[in-house]
C-alpha positions in Angstrom: 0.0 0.0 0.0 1.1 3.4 -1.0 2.2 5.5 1.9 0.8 8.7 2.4 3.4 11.8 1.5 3.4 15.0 3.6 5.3 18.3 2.9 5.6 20.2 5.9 6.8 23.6 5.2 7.8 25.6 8.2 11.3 28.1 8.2 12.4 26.4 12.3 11.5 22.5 10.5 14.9 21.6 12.9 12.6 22.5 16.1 9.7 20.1 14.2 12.0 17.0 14.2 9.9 14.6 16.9 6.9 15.8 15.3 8.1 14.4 11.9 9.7 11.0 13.4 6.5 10.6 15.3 4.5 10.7 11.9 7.7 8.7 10.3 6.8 5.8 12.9 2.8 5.9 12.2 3.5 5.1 8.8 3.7 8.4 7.2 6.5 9.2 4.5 7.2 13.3 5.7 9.2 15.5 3.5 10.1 19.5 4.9 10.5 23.0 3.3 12.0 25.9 5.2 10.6 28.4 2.8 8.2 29.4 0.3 9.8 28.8 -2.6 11.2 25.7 -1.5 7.5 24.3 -1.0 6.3 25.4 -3.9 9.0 23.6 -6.1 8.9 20.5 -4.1 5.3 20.9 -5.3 6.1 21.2 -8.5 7.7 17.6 -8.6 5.8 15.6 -6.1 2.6 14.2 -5.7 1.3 15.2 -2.0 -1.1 14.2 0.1 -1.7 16.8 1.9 0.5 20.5 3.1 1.2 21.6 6.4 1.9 25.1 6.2 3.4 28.0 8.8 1.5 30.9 8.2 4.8 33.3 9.5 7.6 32.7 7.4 10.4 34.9 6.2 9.8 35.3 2.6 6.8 34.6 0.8 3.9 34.4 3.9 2.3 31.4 4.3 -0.9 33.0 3.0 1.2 34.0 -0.6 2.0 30.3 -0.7 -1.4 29.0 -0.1 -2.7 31.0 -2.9 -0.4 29.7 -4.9 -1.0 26.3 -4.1 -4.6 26.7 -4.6 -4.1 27.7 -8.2 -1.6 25.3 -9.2 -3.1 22.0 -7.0 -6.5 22.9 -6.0 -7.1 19.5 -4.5 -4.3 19.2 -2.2 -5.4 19.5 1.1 -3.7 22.4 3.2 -3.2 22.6 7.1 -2.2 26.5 7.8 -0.1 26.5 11.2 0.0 29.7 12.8 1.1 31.6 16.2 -1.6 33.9 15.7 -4.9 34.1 16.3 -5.9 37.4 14.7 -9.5 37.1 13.0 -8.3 38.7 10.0 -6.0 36.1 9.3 -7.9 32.6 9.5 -10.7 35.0 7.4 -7.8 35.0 4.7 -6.7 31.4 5.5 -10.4 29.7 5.5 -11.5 32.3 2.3 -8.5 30.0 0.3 -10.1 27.1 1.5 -8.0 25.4 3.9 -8.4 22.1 5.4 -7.8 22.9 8.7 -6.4 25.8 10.7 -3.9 24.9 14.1 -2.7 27.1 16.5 1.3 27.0 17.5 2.5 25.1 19.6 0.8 21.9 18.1 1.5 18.6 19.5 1.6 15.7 17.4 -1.8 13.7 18.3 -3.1 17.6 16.8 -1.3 16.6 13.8 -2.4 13.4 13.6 -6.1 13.7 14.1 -5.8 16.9 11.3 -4.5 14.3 9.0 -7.0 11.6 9.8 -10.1 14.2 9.3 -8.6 15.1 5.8 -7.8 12.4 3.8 -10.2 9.9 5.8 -13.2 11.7 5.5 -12.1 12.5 1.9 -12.0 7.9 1.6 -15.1 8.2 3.4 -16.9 10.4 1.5 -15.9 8.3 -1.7 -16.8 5.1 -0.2 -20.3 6.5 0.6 -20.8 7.9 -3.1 -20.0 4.4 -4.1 -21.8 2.7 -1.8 -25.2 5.1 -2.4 -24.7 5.5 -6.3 -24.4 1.0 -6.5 -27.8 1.5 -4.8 -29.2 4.5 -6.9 -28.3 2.2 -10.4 -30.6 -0.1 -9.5 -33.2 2.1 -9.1 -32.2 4.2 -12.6 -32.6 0.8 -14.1 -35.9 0.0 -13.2 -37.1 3.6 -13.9 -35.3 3.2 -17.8 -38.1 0.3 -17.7 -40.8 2.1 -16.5 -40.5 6.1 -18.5 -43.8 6.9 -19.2 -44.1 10.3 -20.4 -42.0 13.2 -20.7 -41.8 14.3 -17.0 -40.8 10.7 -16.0 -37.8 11.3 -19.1 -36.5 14.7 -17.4 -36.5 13.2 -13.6 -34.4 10.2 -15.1 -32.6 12.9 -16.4 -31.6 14.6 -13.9 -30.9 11.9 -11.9 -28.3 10.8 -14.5 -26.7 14.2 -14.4 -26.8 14.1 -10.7 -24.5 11.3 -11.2 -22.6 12.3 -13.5 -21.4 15.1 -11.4 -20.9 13.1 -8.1 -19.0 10.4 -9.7 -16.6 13.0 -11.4 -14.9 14.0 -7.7 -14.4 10.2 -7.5 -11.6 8.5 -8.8 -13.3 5.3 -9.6 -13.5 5.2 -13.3 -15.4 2.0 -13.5 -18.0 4.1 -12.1 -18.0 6.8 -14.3 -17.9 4.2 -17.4 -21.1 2.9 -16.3 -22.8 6.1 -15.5 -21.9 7.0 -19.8 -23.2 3.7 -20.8 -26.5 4.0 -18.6 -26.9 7.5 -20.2 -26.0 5.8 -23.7 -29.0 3.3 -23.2 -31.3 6.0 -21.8 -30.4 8.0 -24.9 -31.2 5.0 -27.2 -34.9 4.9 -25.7 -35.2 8.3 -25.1 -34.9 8.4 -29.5 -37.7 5.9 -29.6 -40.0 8.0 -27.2 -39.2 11.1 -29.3 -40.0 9.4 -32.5 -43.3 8.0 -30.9 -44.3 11.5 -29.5 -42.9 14.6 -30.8 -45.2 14.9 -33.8 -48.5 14.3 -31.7 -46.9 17.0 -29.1 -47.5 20.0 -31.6 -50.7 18.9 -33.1 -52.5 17.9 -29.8 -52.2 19.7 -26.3 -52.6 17.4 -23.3 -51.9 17.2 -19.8 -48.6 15.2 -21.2 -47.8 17.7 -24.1 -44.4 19.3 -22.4 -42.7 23.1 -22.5 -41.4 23.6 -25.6 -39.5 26.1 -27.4 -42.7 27.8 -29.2 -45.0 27.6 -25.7 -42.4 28.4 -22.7 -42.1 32.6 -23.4 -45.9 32.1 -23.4 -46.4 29.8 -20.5 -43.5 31.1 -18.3 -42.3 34.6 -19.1 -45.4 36.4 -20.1 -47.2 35.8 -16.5 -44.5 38.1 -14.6 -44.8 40.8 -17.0 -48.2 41.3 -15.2 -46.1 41.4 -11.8 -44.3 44.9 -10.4 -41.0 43.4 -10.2 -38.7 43.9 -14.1 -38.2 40.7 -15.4 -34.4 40.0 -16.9 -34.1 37.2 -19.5 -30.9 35.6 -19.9 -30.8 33.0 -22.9 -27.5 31.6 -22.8 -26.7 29.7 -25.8 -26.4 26.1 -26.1 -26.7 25.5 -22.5 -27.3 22.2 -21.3 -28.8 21.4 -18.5 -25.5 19.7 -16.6 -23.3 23.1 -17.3 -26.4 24.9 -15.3 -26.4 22.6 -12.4 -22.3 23.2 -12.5 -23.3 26.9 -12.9 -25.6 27.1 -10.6 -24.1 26.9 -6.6 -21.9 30.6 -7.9 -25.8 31.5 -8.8 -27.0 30.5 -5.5 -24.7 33.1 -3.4 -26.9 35.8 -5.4 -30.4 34.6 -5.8 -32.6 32.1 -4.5 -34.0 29.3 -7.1 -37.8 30.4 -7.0 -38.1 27.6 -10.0 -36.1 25.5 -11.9 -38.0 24.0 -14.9 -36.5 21.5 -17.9 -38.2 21.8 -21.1 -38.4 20.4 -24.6 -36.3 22.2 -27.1 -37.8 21.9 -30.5 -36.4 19.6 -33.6 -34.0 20.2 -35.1 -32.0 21.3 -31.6 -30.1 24.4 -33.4 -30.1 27.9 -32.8 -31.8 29.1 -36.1 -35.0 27.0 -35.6 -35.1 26.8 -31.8 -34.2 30.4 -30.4 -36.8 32.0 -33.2 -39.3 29.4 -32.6 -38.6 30.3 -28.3 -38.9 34.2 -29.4 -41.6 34.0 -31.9 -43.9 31.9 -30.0 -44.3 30.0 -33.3 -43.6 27.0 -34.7 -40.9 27.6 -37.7 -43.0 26.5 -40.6 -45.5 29.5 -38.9 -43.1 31.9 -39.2 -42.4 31.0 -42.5 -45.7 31.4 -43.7 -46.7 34.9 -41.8 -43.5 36.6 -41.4 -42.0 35.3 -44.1 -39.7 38.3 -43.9 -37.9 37.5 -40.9 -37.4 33.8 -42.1 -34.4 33.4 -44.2 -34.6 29.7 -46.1 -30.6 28.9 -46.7 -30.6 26.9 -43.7 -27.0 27.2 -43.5 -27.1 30.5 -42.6 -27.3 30.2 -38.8 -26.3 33.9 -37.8 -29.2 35.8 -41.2 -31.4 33.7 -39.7 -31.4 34.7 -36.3 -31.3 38.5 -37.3 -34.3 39.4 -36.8 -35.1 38.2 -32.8 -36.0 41.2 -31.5 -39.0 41.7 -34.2 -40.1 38.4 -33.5 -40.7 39.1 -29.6 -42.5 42.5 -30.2 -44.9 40.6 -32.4 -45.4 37.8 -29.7 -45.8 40.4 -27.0 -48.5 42.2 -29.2 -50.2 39.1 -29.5 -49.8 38.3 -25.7 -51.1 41.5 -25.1 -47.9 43.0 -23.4 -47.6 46.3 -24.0 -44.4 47.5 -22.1 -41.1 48.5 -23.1 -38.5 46.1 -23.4 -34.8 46.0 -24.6 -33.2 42.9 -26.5 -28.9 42.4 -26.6 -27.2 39.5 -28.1 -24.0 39.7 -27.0 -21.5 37.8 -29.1 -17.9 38.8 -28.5 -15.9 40.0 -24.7 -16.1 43.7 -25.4 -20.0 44.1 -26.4 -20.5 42.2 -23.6 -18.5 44.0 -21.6 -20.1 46.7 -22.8 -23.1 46.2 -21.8 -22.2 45.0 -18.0 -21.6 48.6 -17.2 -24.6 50.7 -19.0 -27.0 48.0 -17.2 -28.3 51.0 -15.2 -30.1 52.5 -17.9 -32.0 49.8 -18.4 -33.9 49.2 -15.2 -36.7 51.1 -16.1 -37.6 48.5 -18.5 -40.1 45.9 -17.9 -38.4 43.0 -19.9 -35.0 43.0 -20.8 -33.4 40.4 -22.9 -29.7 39.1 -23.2 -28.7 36.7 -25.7 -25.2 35.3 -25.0 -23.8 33.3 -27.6 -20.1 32.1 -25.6 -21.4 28.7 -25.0 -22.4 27.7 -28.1 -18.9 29.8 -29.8 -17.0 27.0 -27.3 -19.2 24.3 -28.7 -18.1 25.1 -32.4 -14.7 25.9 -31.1 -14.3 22.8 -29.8 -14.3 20.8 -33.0 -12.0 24.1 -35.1 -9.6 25.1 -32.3 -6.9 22.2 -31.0 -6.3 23.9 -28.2 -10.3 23.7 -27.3 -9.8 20.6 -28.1 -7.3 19.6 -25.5 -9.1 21.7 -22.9 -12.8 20.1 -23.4 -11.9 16.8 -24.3 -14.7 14.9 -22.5 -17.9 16.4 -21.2 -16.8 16.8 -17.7 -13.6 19.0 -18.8 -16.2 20.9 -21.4 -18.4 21.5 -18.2 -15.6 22.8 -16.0 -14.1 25.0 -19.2 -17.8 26.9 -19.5 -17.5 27.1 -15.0 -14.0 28.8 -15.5 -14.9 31.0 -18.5 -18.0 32.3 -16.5 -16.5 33.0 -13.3 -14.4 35.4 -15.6 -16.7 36.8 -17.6 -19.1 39.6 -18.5 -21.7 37.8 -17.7 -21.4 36.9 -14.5 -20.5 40.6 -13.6 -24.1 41.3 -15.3 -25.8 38.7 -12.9 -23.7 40.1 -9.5 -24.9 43.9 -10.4 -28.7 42.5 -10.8 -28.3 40.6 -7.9 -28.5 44.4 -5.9 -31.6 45.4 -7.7 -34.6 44.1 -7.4 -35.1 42.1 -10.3 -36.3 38.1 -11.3 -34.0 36.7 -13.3 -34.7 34.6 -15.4 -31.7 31.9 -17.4 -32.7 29.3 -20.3 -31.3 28.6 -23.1 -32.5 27.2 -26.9 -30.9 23.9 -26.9 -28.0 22.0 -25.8 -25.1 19.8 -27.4 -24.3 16.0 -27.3 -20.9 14.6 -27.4 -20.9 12.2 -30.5 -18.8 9.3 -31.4 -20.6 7.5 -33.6 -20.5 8.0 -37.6 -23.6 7.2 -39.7 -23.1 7.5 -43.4 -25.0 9.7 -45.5 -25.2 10.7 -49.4 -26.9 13.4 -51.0 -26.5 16.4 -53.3 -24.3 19.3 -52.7 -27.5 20.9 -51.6 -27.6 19.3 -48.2 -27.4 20.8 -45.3 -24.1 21.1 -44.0 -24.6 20.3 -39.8 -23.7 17.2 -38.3 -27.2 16.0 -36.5 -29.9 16.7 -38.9 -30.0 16.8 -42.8 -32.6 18.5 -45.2 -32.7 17.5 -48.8 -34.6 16.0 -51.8 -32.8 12.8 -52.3 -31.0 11.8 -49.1 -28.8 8.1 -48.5 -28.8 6.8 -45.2 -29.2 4.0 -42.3 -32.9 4.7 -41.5 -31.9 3.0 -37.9 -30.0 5.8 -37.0 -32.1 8.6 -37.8 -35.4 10.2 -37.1 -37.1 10.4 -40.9 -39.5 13.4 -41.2 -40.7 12.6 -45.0 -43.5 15.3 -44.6 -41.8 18.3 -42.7 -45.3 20.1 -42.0 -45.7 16.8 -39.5 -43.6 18.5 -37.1 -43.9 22.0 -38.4 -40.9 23.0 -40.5 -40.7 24.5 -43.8 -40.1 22.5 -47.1 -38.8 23.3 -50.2 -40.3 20.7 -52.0 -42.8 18.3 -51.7 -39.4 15.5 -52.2 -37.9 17.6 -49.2 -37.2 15.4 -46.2 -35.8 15.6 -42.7 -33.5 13.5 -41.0 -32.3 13.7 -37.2 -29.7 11.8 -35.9 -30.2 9.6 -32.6 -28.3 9.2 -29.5 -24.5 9.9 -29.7 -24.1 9.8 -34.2 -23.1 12.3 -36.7 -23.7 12.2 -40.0 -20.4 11.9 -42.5 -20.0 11.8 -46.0 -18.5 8.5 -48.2 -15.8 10.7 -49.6 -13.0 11.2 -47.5 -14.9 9.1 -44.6 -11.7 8.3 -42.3 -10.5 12.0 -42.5 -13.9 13.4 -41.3 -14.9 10.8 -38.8 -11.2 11.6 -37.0 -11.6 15.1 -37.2 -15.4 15.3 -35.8 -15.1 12.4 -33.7 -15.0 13.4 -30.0 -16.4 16.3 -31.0 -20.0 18.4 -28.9 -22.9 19.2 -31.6 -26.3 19.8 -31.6 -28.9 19.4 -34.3 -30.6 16.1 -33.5 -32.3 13.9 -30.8 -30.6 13.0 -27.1 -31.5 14.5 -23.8 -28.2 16.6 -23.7 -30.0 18.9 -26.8 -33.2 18.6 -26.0 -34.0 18.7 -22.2 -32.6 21.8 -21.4 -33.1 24.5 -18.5 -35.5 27.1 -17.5 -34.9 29.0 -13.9 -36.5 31.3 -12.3 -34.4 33.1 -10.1 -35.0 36.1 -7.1 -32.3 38.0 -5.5 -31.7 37.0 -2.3 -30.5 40.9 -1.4 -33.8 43.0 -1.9 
C-alpha cells in the first residue's frame, strides 16, 4: 500500500524534528520546506497528500504560498499552522479554503487527528458515493423500464446528471464508465419515445404535451410581466442542463431558485429554428408562412437567420397582449458584452430585458475548429468545468452580480444544448444538403434509416419544405452524419467532438430557472 506523502513547510523544520519522526513511525513518508519557494517547487515535482503550512515565514507568507497552491493543485489539502490568532488572518486562510487551521504550539496527536479528518473523511466520502450510487443504479434501471411520459424522461434525467457530477470528484473510473453507458442506453430509448411522440406533441395539447421552445415565453415569461417586479431574460446559448447545475451553486450566493423547470427544445436542436421558434412563439414553418420576412430559407445561414429576434418578440408580445417596453442584446464577443455589464443602469426602467449570449455555443463550435479547445474540453466533464471557469471570468457573470443588488427576477434558459458524439452514420446526398452534423434536409437523401429520425412530410412537425421531395433526418443518441468521400478524415476530425442538431437529452431537455435576489 502506498504511503501517504506529507510536505511540511515551516522556516524552524529543525525544532519540528519529533513531530516528523512521530509521523515517520505511524507510517507516514514526511518530506520538509524551510521556505516558500522551497514548498512550492517541491510541489512542483511531487505528488502530496496533503501540506502543512506556517503561516509566518520569512519570505513569501504562508498566506502568498497557499494562494499559490490553490491555483496550481486545488485539490491538495492544506493545514495553515499559525502563532496567531488574529481574526483577519484565518478569514484570509479559511477564504482559500484550507483544510484545517492549528494554533502554535501543536502537538503531534493535533497533527495526527488533522491528518486523519482530511484524507479519511475524503476515503469516506468516496466510499459512501460508491456505496449510495451501487444502490441508486438499480433504481435508474428500473425507472429506464418504466418512462412513461415526458416528465418521467426529465426526472431520469436529472438523476443521470446528478450522477454524473458526483462520480466525477471520485476517482473510480469504473463508475464513471457505467454512469456513460446508462446515459447511452437512456439516450437509445429516449430516441424511440421522441420518434413515438414529438409529432403528436404539436398537433395535440394534453396534460402530457411538455414546455417547448414555441410555448415556454408564453407559459413562463409572459405571467411576470403582469407582476411589479422587471423581469431579466438571460438565454445563454447552447446551455445544457449539466453546465447549469455546474453553474448554478456561484448563482445560489446571489439569488434564491424560486423555480427551476427542464423543457423540450424543439427539432431540429439548433439555434436558427429553436431560439426564433422560443422568441416567436411560433412554430418555424409559422413563421415562415406569416413573417416570411424575418425567415431566411438557406438553412445554413445560422447567424441571417437569427437577425431578426427582436422583431419576433415585439410581435409575440402584441399578440400576448404585453404592451411594455422592453430592450433585446445579443452579445457575441468580450467587449460588447462588456459593454453592456456597465450601461445595465439605464435599463432598469424597462419591464423586460433580454440578453442573448452566444459564448457557450462559440465554445461548442470551437471545440471541433480550435486544437487547443480541443485539448481543454476533451470529454464532457472538462467541457463542463471550461464553460464554469470562463463564466466566473466573464461579462456575464458581472451582469448577474450587479442585478443581484436590484430588485429584479431573473430569469436563465437557453434554446438547446449539445451532445458529445462518437458514432458516424453515413449519408449521401447532393451538394444541396445541409451542411450540420445531427440533422439533414434535402430531396434525395442516402442513409441508415436506424440511426435517424425520418421526417418525409416536414409540416408533420412543423418546419418548412422546399419541396414536396424535401425530407428531414435527425440523428439519434451519440451519431453524426459523415460523407463517403474522405470518410476516415472526417470521422477523425469530428469524432470526439459536442454538436447539436438532433435527438438526445443533452440537446433537447434543457433548462428554464427562475431566479430572485436573495438581497432586496
Amino acid at each position: 500500500m502506498q504511503k501517504t506523502t506529507i510536505l511540511w513547510v515551516d522556516d524552524e523544520i529543525d525544532l519540528l524534528k519529533s513531530h516528523v519522526l512521530f509521523l515517520n513511525e505511524k507510517g507516514f513518508e514526511v518530506i520538509t520546506a524551510v521556505s516558500g519557494n522551497d514548498a512550492l517547487e517541491l510541489i512542483g515535482k511531487y505528488n502530496f497528500d496533503i501540506v502543512f503550512l506556517d503561516e509566518n515565514m520569512p519570505g513569501m507568507s504562508g498566506l502568498e504560498v497557499l494562494n499559490v497552491i490553490k491555483n496550481t493543485h486545488p485539490n491538495i489539502p492544506v493545514v495553515m499552522i499559525t502563532k496567531s490568532e488574529e481574526e483577519t488572518i484565518m478569514e484570509d486562510a479559511i477564504g482559500n479554503k484550507i483544510a484545517d487551521y492549528l494554533i502554535k504550539p501543536v502537538n503531534p496527536n493535533q497533527i495526527l487527528l488533522s491528518i486523519k479528518k482530511n484524507l479519511d473523511n475524503k476515503k469516506l466520502i468516496n466510499e459512501k458515493t460508491t456505496i449510495s450510487f451501487q444502490q441508486e443504479l438499480r433504481n435508474i434501471t428500473l425507472a429506464l423500464s418504466d418512462v412513461r411520459d415526458f416528465d418521467d424522461w426529465v426526472e431520469l434525467y436529472k438523476k443521470i446528471v446528478y450522477w454524473d457530477l458526483e462520480l466525477q470528484k471520485s476517482k473510480d473510473t469504473s463508475l464513471q464508465d457505467i454512469i456513460r453507458l446508462q446515459k447511452n442506453e437512456a439516450n437509445a430509448q429516449f430516441s424511440k419515445f421522441i420518434q413515438k411522440d414529438y409529432a403528436k406533441w404539436l398537433v395535440t395539447q394534453t396534460k402530457d404535451t411538455p414546455l417547448m421552445s414555441h410555448t415556454i415565453f408564453k407559459n413562463k415569461v409572459s405571467p411576470l410581466l403582469d407582476k411589479d417586479r422587471p423581469v431579466f431574460l438571460l438565454l445563454i446559448d447552447n446551455l445544457r442542463y449539466d453546465q447549469w447545475k455546474v453553474l448554478q451553486p456561484i448563482i445560489d450566493e446571489l439569488y434564491y431558485t424560486e423555480n427551476e423547470q427542464v423543457y423540450c427544445s424543439i427539432l431540429p436542436t439548433v439555434t436558427q429554428y429553436a431560439r426564433n421558434s422560443f422568441f416567436a412563439g411560433l412554430m418555424p414553418s409559422e413563421i415562415r408562412k406569416y413573417y416570411s420576412q424575418f425567415w431566411s430559407d438557406n438553412d445554413d445561414d445560422e447567424m441571417g437567420k437569427n437577425d431578426h429576434e427582436a422583431d419576433l418578440l415585439e410581435i409575440q408580445l402584441k399578440r400576448l397582449s404585453k404592451n411594455i417596453k422592453f430592450s433585446y442584446y445579443k452579445v457575441l464577443n468580450y467587449s460588447f458584452g462588456k459593454k453592456l455589464s456597465e450601461s445595465l443602469s439605464n435599463l432598469m426602467s424597462n419591464k423586460l430585458n433580454v440578453i442573448v449570449y452566444n459564448f457557450v455555443d462559440m465554445l461548442s463550435h470551437a471545440r471541433t475548429e480550435m486544437d487547443v479547445i480541443k485539448e481543454l474540453a476533451s470529454d464532457e466533464s472538462a467541457y463542463r468545468s471550461l464553460t464554469l471557469s470562463w463564466f466566473q471570468h466573464s461579462p456575464l457573470f458581472e451582469i448577474i452580480k450587479f442585478l443581484s443588488e436590484k430588485n429584479i427576477t431573473l430569469l436563465i434558459t437557453t434554446d438547446h444544448g449539445s451532445v458529445h458524439v462518437d458514432t458516424p452514420s453515413k449519408v449521401i446526398g447532393t451538394k444541396e444538403i445541409t451542411t450540420n452534423l445531427r440533422y439533414k434536409v434535402g430531396k434525395t437523401l442516402q442513409y441508415n434509416p436506424k440511426d435517424v429520425y425520418e421526417v418525409r412530410n416536414p409540416s408533420e412537425i412543423f418546419l418548412p419544405k422546399d419541396s414536396i421531395a424535401s425530407t428531414y433526418i435527425f440523428a439519434k443518441e451519440d451519431r453524426f452524419f459523415a460523407y463517403p468521400n474522405n470518410y476516415n478524415h472526417y470521422v477523425n476530425y469530428y469524432r470526439n467532438t459536442f454538436q447539436h442538431g438532433g435527438i438526445s437529452m443533452e440537446e433537447m431537455l434543457i433548462p428554464f430557472v427562475t431566479l430572485q435576489p436573495k438581497m432586496k
